[in-house]
C-alpha positions as a Markdown table, in Angstrom:
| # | Residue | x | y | z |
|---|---|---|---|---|
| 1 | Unk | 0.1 | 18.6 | -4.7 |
| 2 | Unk | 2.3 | 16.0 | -6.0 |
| 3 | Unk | 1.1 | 14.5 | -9.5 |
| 4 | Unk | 1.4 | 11.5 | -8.0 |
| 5 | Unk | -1.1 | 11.8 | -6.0 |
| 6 | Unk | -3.7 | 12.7 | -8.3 |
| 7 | Unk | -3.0 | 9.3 | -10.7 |
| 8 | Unk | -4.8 | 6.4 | -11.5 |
| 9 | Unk | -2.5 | 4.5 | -9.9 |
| 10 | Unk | -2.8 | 6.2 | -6.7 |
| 11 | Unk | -6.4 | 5.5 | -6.3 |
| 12 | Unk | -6.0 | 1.8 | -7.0 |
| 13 | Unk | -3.4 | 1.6 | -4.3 |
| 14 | Unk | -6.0 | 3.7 | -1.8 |
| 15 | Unk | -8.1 | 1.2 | -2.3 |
| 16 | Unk | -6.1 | -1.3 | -2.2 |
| 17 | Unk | -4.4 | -0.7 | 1.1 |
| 18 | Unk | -6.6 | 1.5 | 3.1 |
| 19 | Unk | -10.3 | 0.6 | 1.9 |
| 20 | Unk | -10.5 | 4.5 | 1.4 |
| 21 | Unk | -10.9 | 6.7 | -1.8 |
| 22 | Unk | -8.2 | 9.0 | -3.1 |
| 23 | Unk | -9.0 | 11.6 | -1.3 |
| 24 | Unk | -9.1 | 10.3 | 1.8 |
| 25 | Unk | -5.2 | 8.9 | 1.9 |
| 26 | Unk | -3.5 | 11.8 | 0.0 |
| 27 | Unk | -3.3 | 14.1 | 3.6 |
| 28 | Unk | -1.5 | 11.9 | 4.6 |
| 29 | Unk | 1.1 | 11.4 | 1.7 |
| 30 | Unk | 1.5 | 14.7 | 0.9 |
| 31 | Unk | 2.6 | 15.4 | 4.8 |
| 32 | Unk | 5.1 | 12.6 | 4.5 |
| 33 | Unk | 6.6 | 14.0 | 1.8 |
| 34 | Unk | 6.5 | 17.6 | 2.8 |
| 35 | Unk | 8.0 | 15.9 | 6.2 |
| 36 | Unk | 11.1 | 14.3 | 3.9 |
| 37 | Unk | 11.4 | 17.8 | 2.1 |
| 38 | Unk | 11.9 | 19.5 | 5.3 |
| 39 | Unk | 14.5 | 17.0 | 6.7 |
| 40 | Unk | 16.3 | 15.7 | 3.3 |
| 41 | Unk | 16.2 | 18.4 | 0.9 |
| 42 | Unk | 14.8 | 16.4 | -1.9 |
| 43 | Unk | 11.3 | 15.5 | -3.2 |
| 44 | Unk | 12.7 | 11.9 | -4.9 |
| 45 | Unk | 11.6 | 9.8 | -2.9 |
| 46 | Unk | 10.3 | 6.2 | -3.1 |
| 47 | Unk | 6.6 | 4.7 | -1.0 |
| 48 | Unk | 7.0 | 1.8 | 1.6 |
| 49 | Unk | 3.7 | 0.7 | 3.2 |
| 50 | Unk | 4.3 | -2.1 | 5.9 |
| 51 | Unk | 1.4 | -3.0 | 8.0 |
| 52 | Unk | 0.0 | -4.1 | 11.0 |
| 53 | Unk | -1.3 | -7.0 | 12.3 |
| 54 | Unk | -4.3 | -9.6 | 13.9 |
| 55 | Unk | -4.3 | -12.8 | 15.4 |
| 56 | Unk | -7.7 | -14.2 | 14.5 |
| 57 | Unk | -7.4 | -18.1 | 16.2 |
| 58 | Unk | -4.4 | -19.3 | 17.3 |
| 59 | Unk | -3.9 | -18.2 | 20.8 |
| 60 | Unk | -0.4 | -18.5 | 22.7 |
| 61 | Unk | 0.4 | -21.1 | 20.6 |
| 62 | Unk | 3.5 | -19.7 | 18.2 |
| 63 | Unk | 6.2 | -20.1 | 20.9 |
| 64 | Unk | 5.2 | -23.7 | 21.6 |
| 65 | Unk | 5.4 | -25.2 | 18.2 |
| 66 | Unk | 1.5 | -24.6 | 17.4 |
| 67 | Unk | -0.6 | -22.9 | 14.5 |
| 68 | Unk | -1.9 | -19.5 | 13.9 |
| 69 | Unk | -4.4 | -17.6 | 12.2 |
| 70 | Unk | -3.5 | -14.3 | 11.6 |
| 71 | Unk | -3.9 | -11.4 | 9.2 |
| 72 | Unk | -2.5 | -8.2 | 7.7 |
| 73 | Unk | -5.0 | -4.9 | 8.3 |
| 74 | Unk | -5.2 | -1.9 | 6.6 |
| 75 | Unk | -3.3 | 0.5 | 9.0 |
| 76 | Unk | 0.3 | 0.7 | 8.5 |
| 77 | Unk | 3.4 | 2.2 | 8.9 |
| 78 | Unk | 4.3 | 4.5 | 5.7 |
| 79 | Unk | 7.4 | 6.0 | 4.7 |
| 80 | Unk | 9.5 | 8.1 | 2.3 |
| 81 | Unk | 12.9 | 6.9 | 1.5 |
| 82 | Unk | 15.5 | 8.6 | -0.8 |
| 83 | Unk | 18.9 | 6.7 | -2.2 |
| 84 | Unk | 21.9 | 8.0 | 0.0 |
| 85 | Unk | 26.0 | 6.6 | -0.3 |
| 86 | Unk | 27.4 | 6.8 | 2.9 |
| 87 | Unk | 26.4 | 3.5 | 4.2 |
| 88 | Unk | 24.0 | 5.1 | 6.9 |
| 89 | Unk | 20.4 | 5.0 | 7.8 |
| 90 | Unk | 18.9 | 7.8 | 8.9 |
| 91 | Unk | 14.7 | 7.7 | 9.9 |
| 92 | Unk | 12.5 | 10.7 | 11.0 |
| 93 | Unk | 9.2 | 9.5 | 12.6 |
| 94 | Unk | 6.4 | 11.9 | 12.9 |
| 95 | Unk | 6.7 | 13.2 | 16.6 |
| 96 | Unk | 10.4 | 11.7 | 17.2 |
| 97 | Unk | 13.6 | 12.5 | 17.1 |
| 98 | Unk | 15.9 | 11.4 | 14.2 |
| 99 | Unk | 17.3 | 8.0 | 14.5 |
| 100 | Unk | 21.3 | 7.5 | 12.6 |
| 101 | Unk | 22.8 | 3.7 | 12.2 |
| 102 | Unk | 25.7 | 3.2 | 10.4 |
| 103 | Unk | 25.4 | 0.5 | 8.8 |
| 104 | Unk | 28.7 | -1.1 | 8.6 |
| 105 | Unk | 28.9 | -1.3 | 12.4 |
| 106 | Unk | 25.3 | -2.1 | 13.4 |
| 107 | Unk | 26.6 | -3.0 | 17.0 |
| 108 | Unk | 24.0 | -3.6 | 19.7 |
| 109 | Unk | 24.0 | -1.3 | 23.0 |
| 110 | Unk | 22.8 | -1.7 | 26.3 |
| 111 | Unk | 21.2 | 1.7 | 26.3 |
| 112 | Unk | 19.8 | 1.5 | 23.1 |
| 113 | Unk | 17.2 | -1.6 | 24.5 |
| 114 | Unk | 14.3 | -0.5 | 24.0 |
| 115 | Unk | 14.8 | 1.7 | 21.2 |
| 116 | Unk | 13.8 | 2.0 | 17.6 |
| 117 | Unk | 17.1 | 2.2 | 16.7 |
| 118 | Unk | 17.8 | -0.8 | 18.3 |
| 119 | Unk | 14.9 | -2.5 | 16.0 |
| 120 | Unk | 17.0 | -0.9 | 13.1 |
| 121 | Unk | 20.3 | -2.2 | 14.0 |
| 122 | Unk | 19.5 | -5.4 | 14.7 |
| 123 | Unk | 17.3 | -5.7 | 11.3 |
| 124 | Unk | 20.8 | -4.8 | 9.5 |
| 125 | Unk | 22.5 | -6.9 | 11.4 |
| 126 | Unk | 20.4 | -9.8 | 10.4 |
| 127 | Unk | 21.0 | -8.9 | 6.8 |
| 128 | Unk | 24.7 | -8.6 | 7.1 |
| 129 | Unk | 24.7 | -12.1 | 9.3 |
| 130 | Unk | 22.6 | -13.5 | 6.5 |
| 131 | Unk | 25.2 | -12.4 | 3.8 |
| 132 | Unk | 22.4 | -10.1 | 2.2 |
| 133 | Unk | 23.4 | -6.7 | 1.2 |
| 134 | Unk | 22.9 | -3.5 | 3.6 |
| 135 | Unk | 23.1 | -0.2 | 2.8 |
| 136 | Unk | 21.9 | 3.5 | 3.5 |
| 137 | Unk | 18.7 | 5.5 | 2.9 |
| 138 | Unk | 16.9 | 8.4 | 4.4 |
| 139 | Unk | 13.9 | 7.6 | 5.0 |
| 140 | Unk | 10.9 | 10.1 | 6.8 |
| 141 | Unk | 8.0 | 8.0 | 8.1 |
| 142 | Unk | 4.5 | 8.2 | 9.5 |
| 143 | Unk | 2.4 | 5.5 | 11.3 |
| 144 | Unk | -1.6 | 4.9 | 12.2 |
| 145 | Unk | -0.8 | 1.3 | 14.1 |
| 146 | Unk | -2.3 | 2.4 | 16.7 |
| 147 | Unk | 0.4 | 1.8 | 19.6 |
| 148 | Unk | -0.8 | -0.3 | 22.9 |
| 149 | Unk | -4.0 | -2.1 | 20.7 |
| 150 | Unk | -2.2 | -5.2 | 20.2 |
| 151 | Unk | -1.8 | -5.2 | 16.2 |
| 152 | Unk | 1.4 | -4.9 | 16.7 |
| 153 | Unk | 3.4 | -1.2 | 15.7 |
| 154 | Unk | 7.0 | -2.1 | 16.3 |
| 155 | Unk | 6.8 | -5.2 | 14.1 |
| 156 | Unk | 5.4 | -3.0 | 11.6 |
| 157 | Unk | 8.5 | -0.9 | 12.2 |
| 158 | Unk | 10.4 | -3.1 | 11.7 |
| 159 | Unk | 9.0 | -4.9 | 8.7 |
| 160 | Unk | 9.1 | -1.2 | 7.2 |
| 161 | Unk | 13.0 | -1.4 | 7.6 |
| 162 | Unk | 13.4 | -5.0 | 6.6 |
| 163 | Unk | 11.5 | -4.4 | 2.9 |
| 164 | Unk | 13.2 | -0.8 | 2.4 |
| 165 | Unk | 16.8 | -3.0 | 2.4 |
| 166 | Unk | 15.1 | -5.9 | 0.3 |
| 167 | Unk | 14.2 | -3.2 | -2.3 |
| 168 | Unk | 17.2 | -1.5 | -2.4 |
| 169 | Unk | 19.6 | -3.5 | -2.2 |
| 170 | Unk | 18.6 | -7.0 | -2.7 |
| 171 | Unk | 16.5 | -6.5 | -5.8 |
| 172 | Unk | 13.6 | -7.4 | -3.7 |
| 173 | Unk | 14.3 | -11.3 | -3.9 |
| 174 | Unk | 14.4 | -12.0 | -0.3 |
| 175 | Unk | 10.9 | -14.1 | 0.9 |
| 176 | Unk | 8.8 | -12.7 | 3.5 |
| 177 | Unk | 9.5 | -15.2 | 6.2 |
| 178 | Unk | 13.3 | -13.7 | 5.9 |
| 179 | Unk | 12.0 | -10.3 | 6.7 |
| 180 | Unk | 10.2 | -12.0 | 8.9 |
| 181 | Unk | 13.0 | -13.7 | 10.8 |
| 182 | Unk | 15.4 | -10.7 | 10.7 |
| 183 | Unk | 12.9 | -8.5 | 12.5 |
| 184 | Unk | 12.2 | -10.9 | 15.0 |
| 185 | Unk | 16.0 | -11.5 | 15.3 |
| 186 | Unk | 15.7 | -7.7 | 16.1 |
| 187 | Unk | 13.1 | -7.1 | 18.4 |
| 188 | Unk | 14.7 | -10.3 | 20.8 |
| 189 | Unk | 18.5 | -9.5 | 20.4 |
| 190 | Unk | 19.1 | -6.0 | 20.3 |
| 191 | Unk | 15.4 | -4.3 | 21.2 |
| 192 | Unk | 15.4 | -6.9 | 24.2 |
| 193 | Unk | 11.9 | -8.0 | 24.1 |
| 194 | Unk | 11.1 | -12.1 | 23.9 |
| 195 | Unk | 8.3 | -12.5 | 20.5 |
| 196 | Unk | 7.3 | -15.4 | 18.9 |
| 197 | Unk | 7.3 | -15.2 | 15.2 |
| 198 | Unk | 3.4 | -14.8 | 14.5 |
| 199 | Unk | 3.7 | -11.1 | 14.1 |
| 200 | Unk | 6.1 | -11.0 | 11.9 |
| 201 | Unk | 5.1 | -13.1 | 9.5 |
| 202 | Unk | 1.5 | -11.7 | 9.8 |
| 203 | Unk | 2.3 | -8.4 | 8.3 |
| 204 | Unk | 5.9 | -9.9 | 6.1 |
| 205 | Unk | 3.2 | -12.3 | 4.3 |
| 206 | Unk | 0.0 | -10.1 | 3.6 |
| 207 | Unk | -3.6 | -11.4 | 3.7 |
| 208 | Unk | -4.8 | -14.4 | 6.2 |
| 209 | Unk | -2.3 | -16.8 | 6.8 |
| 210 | Unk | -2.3 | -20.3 | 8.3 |
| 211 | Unk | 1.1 | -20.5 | 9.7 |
| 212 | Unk | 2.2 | -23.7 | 11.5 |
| 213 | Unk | 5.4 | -22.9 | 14.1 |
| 214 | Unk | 6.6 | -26.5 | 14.8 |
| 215 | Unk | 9.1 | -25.8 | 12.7 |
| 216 | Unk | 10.5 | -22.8 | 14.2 |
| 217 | Unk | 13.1 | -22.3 | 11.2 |
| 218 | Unk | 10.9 | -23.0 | 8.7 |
| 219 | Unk | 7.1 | -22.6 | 9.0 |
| 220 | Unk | 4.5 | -24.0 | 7.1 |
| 221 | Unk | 2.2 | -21.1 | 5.7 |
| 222 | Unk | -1.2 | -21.7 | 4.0 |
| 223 | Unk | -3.2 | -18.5 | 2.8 |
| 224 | Unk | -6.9 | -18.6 | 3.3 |
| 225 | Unk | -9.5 | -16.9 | 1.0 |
| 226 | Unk | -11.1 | -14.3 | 3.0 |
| 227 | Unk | -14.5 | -13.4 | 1.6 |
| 228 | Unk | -16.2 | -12.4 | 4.3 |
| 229 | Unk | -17.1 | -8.7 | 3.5 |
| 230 | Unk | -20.2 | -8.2 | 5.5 |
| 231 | Unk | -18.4 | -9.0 | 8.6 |
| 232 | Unk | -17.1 | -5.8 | 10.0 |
| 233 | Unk | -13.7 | -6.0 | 12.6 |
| 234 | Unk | -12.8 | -4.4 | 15.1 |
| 235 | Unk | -9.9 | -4.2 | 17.8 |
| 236 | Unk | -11.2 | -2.7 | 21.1 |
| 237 | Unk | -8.4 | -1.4 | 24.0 |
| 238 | Unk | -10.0 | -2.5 | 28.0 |
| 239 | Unk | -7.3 | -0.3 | 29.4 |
| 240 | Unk | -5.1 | -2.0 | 32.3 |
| 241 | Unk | -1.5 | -1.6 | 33.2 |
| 242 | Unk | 1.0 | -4.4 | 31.4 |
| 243 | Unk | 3.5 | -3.4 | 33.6 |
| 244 | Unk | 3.2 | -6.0 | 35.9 |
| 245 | Unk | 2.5 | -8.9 | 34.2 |
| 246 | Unk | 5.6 | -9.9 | 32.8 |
| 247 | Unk | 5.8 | -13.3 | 35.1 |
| 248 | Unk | 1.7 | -13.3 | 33.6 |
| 249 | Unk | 3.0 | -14.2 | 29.9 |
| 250 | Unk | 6.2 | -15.6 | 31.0 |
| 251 | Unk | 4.2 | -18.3 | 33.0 |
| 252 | Unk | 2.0 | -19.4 | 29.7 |
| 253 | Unk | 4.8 | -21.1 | 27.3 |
| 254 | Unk | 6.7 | -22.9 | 31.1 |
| 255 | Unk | 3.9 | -24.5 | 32.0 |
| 256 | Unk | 3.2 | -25.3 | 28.3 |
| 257 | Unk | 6.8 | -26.5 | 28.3 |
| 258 | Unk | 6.9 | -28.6 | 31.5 |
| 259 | Unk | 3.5 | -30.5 | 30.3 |
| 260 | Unk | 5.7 | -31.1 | 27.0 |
| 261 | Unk | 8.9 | -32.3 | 29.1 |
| 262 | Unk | 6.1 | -35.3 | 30.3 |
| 263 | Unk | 6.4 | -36.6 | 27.0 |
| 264 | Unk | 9.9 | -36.6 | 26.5 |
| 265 | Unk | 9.5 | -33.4 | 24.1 |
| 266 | Unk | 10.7 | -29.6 | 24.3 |
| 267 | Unk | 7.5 | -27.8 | 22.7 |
| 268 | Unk | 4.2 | -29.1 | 22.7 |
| 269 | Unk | 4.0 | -28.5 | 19.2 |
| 270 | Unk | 6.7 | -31.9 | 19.2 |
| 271 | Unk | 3.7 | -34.2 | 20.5 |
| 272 | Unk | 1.3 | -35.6 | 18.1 |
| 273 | Unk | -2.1 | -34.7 | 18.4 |
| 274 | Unk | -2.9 | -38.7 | 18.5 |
| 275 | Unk | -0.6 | -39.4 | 21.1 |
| 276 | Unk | -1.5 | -36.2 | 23.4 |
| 277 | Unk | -5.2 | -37.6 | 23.1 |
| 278 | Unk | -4.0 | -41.3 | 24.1 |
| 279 | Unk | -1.7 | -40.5 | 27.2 |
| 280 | Unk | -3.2 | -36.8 | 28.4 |
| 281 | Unk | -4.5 | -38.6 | 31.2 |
| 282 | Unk | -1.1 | -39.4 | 32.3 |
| 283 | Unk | -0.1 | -35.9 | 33.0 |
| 284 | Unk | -3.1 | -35.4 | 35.7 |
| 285 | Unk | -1.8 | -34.8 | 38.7 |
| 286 | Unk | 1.9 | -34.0 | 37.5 |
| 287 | Unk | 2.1 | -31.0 | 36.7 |
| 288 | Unk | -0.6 | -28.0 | 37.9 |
| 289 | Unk | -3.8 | -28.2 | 36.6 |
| 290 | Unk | -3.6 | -24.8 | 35.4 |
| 291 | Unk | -0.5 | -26.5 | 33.0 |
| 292 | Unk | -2.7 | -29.3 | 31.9 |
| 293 | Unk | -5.4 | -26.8 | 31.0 |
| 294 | Unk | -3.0 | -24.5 | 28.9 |
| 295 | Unk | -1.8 | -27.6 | 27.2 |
| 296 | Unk | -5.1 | -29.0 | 26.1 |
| 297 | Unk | -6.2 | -25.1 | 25.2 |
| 298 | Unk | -2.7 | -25.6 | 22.7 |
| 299 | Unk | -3.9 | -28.8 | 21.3 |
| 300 | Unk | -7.6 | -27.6 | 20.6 |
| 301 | Unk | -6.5 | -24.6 | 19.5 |
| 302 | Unk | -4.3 | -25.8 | 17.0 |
| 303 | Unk | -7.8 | -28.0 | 15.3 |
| 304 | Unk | -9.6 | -24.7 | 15.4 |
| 305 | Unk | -6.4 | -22.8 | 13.3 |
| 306 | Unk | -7.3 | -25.5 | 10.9 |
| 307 | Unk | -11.4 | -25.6 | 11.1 |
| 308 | Unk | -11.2 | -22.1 | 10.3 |
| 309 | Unk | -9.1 | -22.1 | 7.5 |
| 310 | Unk | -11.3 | -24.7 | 5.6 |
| 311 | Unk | -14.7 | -22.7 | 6.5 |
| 312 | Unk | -13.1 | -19.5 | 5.6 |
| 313 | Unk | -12.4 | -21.4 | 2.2 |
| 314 | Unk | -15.5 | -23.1 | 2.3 |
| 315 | Unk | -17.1 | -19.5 | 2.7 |
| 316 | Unk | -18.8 | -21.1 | 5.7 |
| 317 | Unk | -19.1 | -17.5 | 7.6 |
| 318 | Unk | -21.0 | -19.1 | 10.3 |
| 319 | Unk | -18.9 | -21.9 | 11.3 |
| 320 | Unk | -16.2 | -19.4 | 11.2 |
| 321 | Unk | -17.5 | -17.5 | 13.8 |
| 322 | Unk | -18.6 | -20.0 | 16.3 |
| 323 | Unk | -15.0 | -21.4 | 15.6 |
| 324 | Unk | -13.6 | -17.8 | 16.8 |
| 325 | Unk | -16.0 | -17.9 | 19.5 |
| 326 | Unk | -15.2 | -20.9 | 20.7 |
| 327 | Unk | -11.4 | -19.7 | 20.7 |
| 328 | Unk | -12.4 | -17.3 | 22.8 |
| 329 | Unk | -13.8 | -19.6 | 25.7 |
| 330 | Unk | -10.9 | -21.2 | 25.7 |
| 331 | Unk | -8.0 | -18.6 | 26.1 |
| 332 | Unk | -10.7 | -17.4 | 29.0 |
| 333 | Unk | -11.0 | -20.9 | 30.9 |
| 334 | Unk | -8.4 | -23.0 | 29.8 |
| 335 | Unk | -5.4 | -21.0 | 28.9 |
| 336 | Unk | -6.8 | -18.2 | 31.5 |
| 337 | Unk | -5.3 | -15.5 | 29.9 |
| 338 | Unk | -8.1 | -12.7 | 30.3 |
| 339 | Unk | -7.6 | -11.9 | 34.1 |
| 340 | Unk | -4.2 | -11.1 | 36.1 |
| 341 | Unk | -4.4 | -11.1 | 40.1 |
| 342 | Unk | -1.2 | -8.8 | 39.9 |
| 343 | Unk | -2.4 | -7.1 | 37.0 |
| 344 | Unk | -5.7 | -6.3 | 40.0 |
| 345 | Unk | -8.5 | -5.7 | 36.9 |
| 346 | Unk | -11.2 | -7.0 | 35.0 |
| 347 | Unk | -11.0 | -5.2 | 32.2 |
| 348 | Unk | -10.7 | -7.7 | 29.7 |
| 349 | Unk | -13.5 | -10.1 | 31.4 |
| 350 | Unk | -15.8 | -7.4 | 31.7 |
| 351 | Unk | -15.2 | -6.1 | 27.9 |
| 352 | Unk | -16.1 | -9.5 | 26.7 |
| 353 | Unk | -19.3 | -10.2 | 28.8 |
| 354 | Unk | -20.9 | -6.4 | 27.8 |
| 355 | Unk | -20.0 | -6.5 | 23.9 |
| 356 | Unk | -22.0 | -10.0 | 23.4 |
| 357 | Unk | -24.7 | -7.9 | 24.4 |
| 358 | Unk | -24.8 | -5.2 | 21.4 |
| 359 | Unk | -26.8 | -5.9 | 18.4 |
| 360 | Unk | -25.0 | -7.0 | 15.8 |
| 361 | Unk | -21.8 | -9.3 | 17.3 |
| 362 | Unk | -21.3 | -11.9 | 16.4 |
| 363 | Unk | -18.2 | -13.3 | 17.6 |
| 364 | Unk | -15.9 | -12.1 | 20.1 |
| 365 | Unk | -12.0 | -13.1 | 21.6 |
| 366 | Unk | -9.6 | -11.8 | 23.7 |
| 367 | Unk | -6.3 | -10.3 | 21.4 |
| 368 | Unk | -2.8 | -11.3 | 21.3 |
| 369 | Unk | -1.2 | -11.9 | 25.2 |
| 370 | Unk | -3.8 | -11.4 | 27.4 |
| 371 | Unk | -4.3 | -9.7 | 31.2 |
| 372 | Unk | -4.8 | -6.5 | 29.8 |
| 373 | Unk | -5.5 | -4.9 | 26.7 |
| 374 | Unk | -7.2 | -5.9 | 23.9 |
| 375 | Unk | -10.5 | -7.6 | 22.5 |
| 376 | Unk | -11.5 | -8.8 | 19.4 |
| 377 | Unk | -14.7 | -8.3 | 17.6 |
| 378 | Unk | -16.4 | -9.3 | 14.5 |
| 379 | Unk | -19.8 | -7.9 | 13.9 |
| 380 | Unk | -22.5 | -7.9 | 10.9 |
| 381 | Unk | -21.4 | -5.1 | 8.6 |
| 382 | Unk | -25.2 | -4.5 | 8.4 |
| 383 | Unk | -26.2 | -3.5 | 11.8 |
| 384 | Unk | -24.1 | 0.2 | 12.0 |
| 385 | Unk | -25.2 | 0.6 | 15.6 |
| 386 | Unk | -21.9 | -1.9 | 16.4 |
| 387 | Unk | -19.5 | 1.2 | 16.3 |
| 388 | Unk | -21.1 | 3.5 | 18.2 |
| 389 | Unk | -22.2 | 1.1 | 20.8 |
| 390 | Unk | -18.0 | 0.0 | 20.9 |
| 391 | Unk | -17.5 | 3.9 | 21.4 |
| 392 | Unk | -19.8 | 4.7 | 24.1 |
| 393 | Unk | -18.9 | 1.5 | 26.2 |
| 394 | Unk | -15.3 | 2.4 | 25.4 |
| 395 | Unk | -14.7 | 5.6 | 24.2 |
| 396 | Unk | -13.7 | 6.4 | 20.7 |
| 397 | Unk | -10.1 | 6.3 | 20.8 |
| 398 | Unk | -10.1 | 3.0 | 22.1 |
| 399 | Unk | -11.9 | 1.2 | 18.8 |
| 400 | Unk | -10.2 | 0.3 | 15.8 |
| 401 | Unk | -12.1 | -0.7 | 13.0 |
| 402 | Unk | -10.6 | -2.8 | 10.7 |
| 403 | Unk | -10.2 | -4.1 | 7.2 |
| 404 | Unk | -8.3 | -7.2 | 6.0 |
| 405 | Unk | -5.0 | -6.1 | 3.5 |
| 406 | Unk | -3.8 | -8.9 | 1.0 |
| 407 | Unk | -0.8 | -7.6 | 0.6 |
| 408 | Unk | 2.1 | -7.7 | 3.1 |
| 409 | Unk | 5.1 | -4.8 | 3.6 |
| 410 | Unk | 6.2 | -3.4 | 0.4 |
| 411 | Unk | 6.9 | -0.8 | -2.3 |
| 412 | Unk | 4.5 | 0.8 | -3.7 |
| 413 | Unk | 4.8 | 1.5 | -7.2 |
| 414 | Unk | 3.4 | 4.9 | -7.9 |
| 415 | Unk | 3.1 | 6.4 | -11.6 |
């Protein structure tokens, strides 16, 4: 076994990251590295944790301008990375091929959409565009963001790439809503998938943030001071097919967007609260009521981000929750994101009206887009039926249970 893994130092950061002893985490590090031995011939090799991510309030409101509450949790992407001088990147995932950008000519391809090396090129390319320095690495890397659970894997990915290059060659300077930026920049222009910036920004900053979108190029972030410890999370998967629901999601920031076009703005997020309140009465009848419905759900929404900052801060655990809850009933009736006719199942409405039921829950919400997938549930850390109740209604591979991390992608310094 590596020394390495047997140090102080080791344990702190176990602890840190992971909620879990020494013990527990070095399986996994010492197969990393006997991964990166096997494909890079060296055991010099430098730690990178990046994680995932939650959305706690704050529903569908990023790409309109609005305010989130999100957070960094303790699964993550992890990855060994030795020095190289040819210029190129080269990444071996745990069950994937090998992945090689060159990075002086990070040039995006059609058939590369899709792609994780399409998230790596365009993350250099940001760099480059940014006048920040690039350069190459070999890097072998592991993952337990649990893929299709909404807590978003390929924005850990990508984050992953983003702090290797600030570390190396940057002197680790560069602020974490750059990383931020340059992954998103990634994921929409070369990977080909529309994001908002939540996710991102979630996992770049660490802990639970307040982040407020209506400047898109330069959001406001306030950290909260999470305390609440007896409140155990968890992220549950409904099942249900996302194929078709693209025109589903696509549908929420339009209709958000031609309620906003009313008022002679482009976002929502461009419309004072005080005036939306004043002349919301004016948009009845002009646009789909389903539209006005979404945009008062983005204008409430955006007073709960900021209720529960203060009663996280307050340590007012059960405002906090009725705050979540009450997020909840609102992405269900008025943003009417928890049920797709195309998507043809009720798998999210159904997980939500059977998990109120289990001893112990105290607040639930549905997670991230909507239509299929994921729940959200926060339950008293002192009734330890919760879990096994989640895994018989679900089945065990389908919950995630959760811990808050304070710290967002980075290095980890071993001894």
């Amino acid at each position: 076994m590596d020394t390495k893994f047997a140090s102080a130092s080791f344990g702190k950061i176990c602890d840190r990251l992971y909620s879990a002893d020494a013990e527990t985490a070095k399986e996994r590090f010492e197969e990393l590295i006997a991964m990166h031995v096997e494909h890079f011939h060296t055991t010099e090799a430098e730690f990178y944790s990046s994680p995932g991510r939650i959305e706690i309030v704050g529903n569908h409101t990023d790409h309109n301008g609005g305010k989130v509450l999100c957070a960094a949790i303790n699964f993550d992407t992890l990855a060994a990375v030795s020095d190289r001088t040819d210029g190129i990147i080269e990444v071996k995932s745990k069950g994937y091929p090998m992945l090689r950008v060159d990075t002086s000519a990070p040039t995006f391809s059609a058939s590369e959409i899709g792609t994780s090396t399409a998230l790596i090129k365009g993350v250099v390319d940001y760099f480059k565009r940014s006048g920040k320095a690039v350069g190459g690495f070999s890097a072998t890397m592991t993952s337990n963001v649990p893929k299709g659970s909404g807590v978003s894997s390929s924005s850990s990915f990508e984050l992953a790439i983003a702090e290797i290059l600030n570390r190396k060659f940057n002197g680790g300077t560069l602020l974490p809503i750059f990383k931020a930026k340059a992954s998103q920049y990634a994921e929409n222009t070369f990977f080909g998938k529309p994001s908002g910036l939540m996710d991102q920004s979630a996992i770049a900053l660490g802990g639970v943030n307040m982040i407020d979108f209506k400047n898109l190029e330069e959001p406001v972030v306030e950290r909260a001071s999470w305390t609440f410890n007896d409140l155990d999370i968890f992220v549950v998967a409904t099942g249900g097919d996302h194929a078709n629901l693209t025109d589903d999601y696509a549908a929420i920031p339009h209709e958000m967007k031609e309620v906003a076009a009313l008022f002679g703005a482009k976002l929502l997020g461009d419309i004072p609260y005080e005036k939306w309140e004043i002349d919301k009465k004016n948009a009845v009848g002009k646009v789909s009521e389903r539209a006005y419905l979404r945009a008062e759900h983005f204008f409430e929404e955006n007073k709960r981000v900021m209720r529960a900052v203060a009663q996280i801060d307050a340590g007012d655990e059960e405002g906090f929750l009725r705050t979540v809850t009450e997020s909840g009933l609102s992405s269900r009736f008025k943003l009417q994101n928890t049920y797709s006719p195309a998507g043809q199942n009720h798998n999210l409405e159904n997980a939500l009206d059977r998990v109120v039921l289990i001893d112990g829950v105290k607040a639930t919400r549905v997670h991230g887009g909507g239509f299929a997938g994921t729940i959200l549930v926060f339950a008293d850390r002192q009734k330890g039926g919760v879990k096994s109740a989640l895994n018989v209604m679900f089945g065990e591979e389908n919950v995630f249970k959760l811990d808050i991390r304070e710290s967002g992608a980075e290095r980890l310094e071993l001894e």
